[in-house]
C-alpha positions in Angstrom: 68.7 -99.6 -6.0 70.2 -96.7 -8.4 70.7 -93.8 -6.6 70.8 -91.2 -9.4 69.5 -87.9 -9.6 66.4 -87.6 -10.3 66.8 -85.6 -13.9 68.9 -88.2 -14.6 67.1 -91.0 -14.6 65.4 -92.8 -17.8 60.8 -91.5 -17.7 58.4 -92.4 -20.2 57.9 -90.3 -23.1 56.5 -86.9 -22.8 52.7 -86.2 -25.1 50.0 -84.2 -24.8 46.2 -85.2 -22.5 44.8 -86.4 -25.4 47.3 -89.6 -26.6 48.0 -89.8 -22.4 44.2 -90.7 -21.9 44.1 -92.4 -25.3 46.8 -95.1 -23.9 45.6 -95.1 -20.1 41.9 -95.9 -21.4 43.5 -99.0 -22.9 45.0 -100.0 -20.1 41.8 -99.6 -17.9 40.2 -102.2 -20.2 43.1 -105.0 -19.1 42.7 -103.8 -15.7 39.1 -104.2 -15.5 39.2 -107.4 -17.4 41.5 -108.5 -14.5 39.4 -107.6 -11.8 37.0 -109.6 -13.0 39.4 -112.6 -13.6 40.3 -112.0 -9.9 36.6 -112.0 -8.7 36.0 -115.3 -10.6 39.0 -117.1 -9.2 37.7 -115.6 -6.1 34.4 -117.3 -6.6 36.0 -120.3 -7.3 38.0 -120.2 -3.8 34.6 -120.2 -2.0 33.6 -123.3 -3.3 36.7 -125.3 -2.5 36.1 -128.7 -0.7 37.7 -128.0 3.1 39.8 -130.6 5.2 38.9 -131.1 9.0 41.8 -130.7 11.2 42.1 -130.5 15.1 40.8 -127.7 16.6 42.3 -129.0 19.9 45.8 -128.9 18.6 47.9 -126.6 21.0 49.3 -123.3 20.7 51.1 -121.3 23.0 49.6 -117.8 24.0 49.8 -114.6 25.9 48.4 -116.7 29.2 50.3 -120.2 28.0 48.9 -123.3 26.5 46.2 -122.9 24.6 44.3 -124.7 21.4 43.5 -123.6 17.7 40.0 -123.3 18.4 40.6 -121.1 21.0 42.6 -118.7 18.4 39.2 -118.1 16.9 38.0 -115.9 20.0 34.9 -117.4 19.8 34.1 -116.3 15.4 33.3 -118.1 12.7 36.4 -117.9 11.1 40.1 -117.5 11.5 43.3 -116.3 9.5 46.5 -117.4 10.6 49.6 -116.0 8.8 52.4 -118.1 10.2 55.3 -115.9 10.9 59.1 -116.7 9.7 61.5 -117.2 13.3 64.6 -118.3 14.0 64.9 -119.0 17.7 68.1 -117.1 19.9 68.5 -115.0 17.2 68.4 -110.8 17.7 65.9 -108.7 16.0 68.4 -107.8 13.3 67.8 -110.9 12.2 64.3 -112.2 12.1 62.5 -112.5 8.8 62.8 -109.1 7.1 59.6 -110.1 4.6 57.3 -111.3 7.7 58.2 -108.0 9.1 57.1 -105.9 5.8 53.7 -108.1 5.5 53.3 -107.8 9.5 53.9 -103.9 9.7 51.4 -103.5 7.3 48.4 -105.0 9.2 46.7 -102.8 11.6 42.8 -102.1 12.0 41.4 -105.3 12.5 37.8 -104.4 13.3 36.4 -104.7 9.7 37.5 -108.7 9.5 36.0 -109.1 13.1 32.4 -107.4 11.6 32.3 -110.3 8.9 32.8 -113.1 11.8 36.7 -113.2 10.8 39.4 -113.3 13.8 43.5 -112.5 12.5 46.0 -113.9 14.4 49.6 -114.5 13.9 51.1 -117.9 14.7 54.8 -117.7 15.2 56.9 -120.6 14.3 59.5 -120.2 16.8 59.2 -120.0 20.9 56.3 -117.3 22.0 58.3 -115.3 24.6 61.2 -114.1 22.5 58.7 -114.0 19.0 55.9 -111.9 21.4 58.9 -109.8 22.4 59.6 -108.7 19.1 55.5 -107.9 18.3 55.9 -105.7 21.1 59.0 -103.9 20.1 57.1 -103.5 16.2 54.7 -102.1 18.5 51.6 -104.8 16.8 48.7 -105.3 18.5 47.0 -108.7 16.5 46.7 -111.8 18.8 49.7 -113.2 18.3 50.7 -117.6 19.2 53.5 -120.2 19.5 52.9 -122.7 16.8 56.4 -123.9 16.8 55.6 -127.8 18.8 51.9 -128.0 16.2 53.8 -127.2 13.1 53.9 -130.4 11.8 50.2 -131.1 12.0 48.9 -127.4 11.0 51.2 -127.2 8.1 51.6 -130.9 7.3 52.6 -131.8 3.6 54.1 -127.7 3.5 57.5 -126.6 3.9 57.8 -125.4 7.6 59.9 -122.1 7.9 58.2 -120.7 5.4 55.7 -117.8 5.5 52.1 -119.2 4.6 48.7 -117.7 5.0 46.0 -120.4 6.1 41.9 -120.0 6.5 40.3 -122.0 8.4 35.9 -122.2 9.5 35.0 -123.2 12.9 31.1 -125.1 12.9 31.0 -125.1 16.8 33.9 -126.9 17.8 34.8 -127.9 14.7 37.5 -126.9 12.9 38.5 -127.3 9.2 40.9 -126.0 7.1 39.6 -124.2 4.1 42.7 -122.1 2.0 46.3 -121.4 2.3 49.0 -119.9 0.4 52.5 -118.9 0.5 55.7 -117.1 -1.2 53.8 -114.2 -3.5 50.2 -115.0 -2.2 50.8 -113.4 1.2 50.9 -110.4 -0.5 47.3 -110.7 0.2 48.7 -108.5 3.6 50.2 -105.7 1.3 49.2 -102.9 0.6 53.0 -100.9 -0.2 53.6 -103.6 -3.2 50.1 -102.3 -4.5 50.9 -98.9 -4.6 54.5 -99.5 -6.0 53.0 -100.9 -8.7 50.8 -98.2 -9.7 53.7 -95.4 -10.2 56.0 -95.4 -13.1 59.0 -97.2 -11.2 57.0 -100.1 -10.3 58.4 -102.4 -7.2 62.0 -101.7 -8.4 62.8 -104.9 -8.0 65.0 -107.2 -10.9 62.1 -109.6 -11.2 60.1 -106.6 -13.2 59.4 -105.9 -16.7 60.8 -102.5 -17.0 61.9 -100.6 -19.7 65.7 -100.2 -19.8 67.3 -97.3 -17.5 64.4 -98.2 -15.3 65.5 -98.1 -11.2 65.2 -101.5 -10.3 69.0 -103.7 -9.0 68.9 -103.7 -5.6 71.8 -105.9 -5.0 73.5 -107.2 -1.6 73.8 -103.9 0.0 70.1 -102.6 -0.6 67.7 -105.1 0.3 64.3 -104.3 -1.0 63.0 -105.1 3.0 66.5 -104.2 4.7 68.5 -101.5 5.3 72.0 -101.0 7.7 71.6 -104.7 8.8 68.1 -105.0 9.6 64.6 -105.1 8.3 63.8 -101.4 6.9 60.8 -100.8 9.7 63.0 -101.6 12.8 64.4 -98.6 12.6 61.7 -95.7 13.3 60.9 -98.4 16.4 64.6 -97.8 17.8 64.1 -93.9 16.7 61.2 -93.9 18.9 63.4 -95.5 22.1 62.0 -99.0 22.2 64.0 -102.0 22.7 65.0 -104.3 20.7 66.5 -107.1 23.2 64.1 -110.3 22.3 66.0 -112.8 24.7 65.5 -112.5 29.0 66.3 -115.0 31.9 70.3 -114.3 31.5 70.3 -114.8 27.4 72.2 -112.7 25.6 70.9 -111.6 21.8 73.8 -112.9 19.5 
């Protein structure tokens, strides 16, 4: 990211209220045309066909094994973001974007009121992956889906981050929607803002108007910053621990 004084970096041109609401009002039109674009392909995601998969495949959970149909907690439906891990590996190091999307999520009773249960399905070992929810200081039901991973994301690129939906019609289960790489931003909420002020994301993939902030580069990671994933660090500020392995392991 550019760190340069603020007077110093490049800003839109400078007019009066009039030609400012003059060019806003013609962007509202765009954005209100692609609200509406959204809500159709939203329409359109209702009425996709849905695959049956088994609700009895296993999970691991807070009180051991356990089954997919048990992740719904007894609702109609369930979303299951499947979070990035790489087993032995310290805090530092775990998926900085998982972290951002994860962080993010946090009052869960308004999906519970329309029948929907959120839980996160680690793909790496639950003990060390439910160690570091507890440092992040999350409270979403959280799974091992690391020995399933090959039926509940078959034909997908495991070690990925995806977002799958799935509909439970008593026991069961089906599969009904998933997406990965920009379509979890479906958890965000920071990107949306971002992209409301003037400097955008600030990110290189942007079109920005030149002198706009936006090379991050290897030394500031859009997600990480001093070595770690940029929300780790109020969680250590605050005195919690970071150590993810127990039982004699050290974190490397």
């Amino acid at each position: 990211m550019n760190h340069i004084k603020g007077d110093q970096i490049a800003a839109p041109e400078i007019v009066d209220r009039a030609v400012f609401e003059t060019r806003l009002e013609a962007l509202r039109i765009r954005e209100k045309a692609h609200t509406r674009l959204s809500d159709a392909i939203a329409a359109d995601r209702r009425r996709l066909p849905m695959v049956a998969i088994d609700g009895a495949t296993p999970l691991v959970g807070e009180n051991g094994f356990t089954t997919l149909l048990d992740a719904f907690e007894g609702r109609r439906m369930l979303i299951a973001y499947y979070f990035m891990w790489v087993p032995g590996k310290p805090a530092p190091q775990q998926c900085e974007g998982c972290t951002f999307f994860s962080t993010q999520l946090r009052e869960l009773s308004h999906l519970h009121s329309r029948d929907v249960t959120y839980a996160t399905f680690s793909q790496g070992p639950y003990a060390e992956s439910a160690r570091y929810r507890d440092f992040m200081g999350w409270t979403m039901p959280w799974y091992s889906a690391q020995d399933s991973l090959d039926t509940l994301l078959v034909g997908r690129r495991i070690g990925m981050m995806h977002i799958v939906c799935y509909l439970r019609r008593g026991s069961d289960v089906f599969e009904t929607y998933w997406t990965t790489r920009r379509g979890v931003e479906a958890l965000d909420n920071t990107y949306r803002l971002l992209d409301l002020t003037v400097y955008g994301r600030q990110e290189d993939f942007e079109d920005s108007p030149a002198g706009w902030p936006q090379h991050w580069g290897e030394t500031n990671h859009p997600f990480r910053r001093d070595g770690r994933p940029i929300s780790q660090w109020s969680r250590l500020e605050a005195g919690h621990s970071d150590k993810l392995m127990t039982g004699g392991g050290m974190d490397a």
